[in-house]
VMD Tcl script that draws the C-alpha trace (Angstrom):
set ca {
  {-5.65 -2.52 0.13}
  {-2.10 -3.98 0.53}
  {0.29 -4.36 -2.52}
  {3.05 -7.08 -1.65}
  {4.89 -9.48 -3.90}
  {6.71 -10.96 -0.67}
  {4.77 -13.48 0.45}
  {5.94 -13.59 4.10}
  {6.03 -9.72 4.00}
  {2.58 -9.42 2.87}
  {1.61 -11.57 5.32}
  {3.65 -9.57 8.33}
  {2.12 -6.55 6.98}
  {-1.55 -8.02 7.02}
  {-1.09 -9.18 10.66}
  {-0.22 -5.83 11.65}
  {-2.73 -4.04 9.65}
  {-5.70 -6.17 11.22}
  {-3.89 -5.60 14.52}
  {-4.61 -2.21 14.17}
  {-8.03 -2.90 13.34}
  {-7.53 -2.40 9.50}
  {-9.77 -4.78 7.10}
  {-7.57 -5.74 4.44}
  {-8.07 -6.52 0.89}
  {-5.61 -8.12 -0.49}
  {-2.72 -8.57 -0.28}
  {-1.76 -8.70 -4.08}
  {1.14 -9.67 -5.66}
  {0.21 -7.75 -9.11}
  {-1.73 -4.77 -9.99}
  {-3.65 -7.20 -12.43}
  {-5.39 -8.76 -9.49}
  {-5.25 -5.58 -7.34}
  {-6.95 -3.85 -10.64}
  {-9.46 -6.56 -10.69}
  {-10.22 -6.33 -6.85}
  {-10.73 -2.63 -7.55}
  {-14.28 -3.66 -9.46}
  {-16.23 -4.76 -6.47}
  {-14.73 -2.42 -3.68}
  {-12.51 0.68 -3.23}
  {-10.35 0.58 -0.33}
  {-9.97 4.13 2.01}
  {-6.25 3.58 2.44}
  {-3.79 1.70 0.14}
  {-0.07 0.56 1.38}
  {1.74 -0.25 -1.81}
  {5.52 -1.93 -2.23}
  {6.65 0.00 -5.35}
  {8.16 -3.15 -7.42}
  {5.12 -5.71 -7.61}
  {5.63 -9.26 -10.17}
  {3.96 -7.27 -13.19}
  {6.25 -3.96 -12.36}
  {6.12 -0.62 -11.11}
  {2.82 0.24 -8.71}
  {2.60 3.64 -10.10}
  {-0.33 2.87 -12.81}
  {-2.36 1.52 -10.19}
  {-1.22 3.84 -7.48}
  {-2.06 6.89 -10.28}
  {-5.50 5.00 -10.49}
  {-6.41 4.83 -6.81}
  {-5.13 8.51 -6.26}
  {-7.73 9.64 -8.51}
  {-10.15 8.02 -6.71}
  {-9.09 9.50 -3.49}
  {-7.30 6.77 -1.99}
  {-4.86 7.04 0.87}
  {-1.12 5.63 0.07}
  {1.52 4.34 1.67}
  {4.40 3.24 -0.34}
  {6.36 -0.07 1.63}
  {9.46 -0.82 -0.11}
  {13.29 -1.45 0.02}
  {13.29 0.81 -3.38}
  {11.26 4.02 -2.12}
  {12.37 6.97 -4.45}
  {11.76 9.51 -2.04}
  {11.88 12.43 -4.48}
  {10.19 10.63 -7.06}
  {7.43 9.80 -5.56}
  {6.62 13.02 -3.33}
  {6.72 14.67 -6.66}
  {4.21 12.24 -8.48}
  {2.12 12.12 -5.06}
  {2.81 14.53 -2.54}
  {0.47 13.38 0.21}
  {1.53 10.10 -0.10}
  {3.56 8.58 3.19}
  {6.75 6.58 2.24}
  {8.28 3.94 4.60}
  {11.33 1.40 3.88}
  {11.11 -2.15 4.46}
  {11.19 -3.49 6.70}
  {8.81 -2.07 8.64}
  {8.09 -1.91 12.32}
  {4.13 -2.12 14.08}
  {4.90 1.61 15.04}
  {6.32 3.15 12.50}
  {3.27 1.38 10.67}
  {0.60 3.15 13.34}
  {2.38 6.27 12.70}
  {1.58 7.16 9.12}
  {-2.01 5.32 9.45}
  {-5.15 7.46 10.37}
  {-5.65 6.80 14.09}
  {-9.21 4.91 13.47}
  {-9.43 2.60 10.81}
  {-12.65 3.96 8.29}
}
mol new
graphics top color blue
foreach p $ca { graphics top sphere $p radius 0.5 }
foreach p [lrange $ca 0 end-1] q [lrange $ca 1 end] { graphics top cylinder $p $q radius 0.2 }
display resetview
């Protein structure tokens, strides 16, 4: 699942997602629609930008951690501390970010 109000950023980070071999759903500009998505399929891996058009990710990002979900936060606003504390085995990376810094904090085969 990618979460991305950027439209040319979502679309970078789609390119180099399916590069890797990723299927992606999404991307989303708003949990609304990511929320909504969430009814006919759960994704193995999420890669969230923290400020989307309807506000902080965390409700949705609390809602696919229970599930079991993989995140990756993508933003220019990654609270480090804050959000190791609220999900400790999440990965964080800053935007912009590059194909191998990508590769490097996604599991080596796509599920």
């Amino acid at each position: 699942m990618l979460c991305e109000d950027e439209a040319i950023v979502a679309m970078d980070l789609q390119f180099m997602l399916e590069d890797l071999g990723y299927d992606v759903i999404g991307p989303f500009a708003d949990m609304k629609s990511a929320k909504a998505a969430l009814n006919d399929t759960m994704p193995d891996i999420a890669v969230l930008d923290v400020n989307l058009r309807d506000g902080h990710v965390f409700p949705l990002a609390d809602m696919l951690m229970d599930k079991g979900v993989r995140l990756i936060f993508h933003s220019g606003h990654v609270d480090g501390p804050e959000i190791n504390r609220r999900y400790p085995d999440a990965e964080t990376c800053m935007k912009p970010i590059d194909p191998a810094r990508l590769k490097t904090v996604l599991p080596a085969t796509p599920a």
